[in-house]
C-alpha positions in Angstrom: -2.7 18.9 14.3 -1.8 19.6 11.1 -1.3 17.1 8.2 -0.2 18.3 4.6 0.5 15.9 1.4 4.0 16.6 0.3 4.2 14.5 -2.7 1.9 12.1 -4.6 3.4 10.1 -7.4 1.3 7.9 -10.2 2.2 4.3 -11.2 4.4 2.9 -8.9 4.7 -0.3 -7.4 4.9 -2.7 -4.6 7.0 -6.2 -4.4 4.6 -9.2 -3.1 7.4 -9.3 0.0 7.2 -5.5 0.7 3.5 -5.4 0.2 2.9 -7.9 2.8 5.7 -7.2 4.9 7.9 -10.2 4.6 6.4 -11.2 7.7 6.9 -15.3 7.1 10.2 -14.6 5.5 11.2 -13.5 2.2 11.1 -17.4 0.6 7.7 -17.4 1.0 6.9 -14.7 -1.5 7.5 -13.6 -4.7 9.7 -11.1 -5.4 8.7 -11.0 -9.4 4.9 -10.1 -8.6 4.1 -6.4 -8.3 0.8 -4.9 -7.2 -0.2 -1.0 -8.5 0.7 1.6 -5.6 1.8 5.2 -5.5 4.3 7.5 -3.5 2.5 9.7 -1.0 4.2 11.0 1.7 2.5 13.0 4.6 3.8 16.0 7.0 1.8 15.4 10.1 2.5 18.4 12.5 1.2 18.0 15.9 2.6 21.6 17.6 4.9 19.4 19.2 6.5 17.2 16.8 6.9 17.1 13.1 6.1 13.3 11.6 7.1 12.7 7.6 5.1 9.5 6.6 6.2 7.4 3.6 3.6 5.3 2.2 5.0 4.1 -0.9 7.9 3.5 -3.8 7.9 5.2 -6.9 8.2 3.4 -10.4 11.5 2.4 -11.1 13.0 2.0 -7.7 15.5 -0.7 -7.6 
C-alpha cells in the first residue's frame, strides 16, 4: 500500500455543521462559527484500487 499527500493547503476552515457532521440536523448548529482546518487530500494506492481522500475545505470556499 501506498499512500502519497497530493495537496496540503494552510488556513482554511470548517463550519460548526460540517465539522460535526450535521448529525442532529442543521438547526442545531451554527453555521456563523468556524474552527481552523486545512485541505489535505491523500492518494491511497492499495495495488488493487486507487482511493483519493479529502479531508478538508480551503479558505474561501463558499
Amino acid at each position: 500500500m501506498i499512500i502519497t499527500a497530493v495537496k496540503f493547503r494552510k488556513d482554511g476552515f470548517y463550519t460548526q455543521p460540517f465539522a460535526f457532521g450535521g448529525e442532529e440536523g442543521m438547526e442545531k448548529f451554527d453555521k456563523n462559527i468556524r474552527y481552523r482546518g486545512s485541505l489535505q487530500n491523500y492518494l491511497i494506492d492499495t495495488g488493487d484500487e486507487v482511493i483519493l481522500v479529502d479531508t478538508g475545505l480551503p479558505a474561501g470556499a463558499p
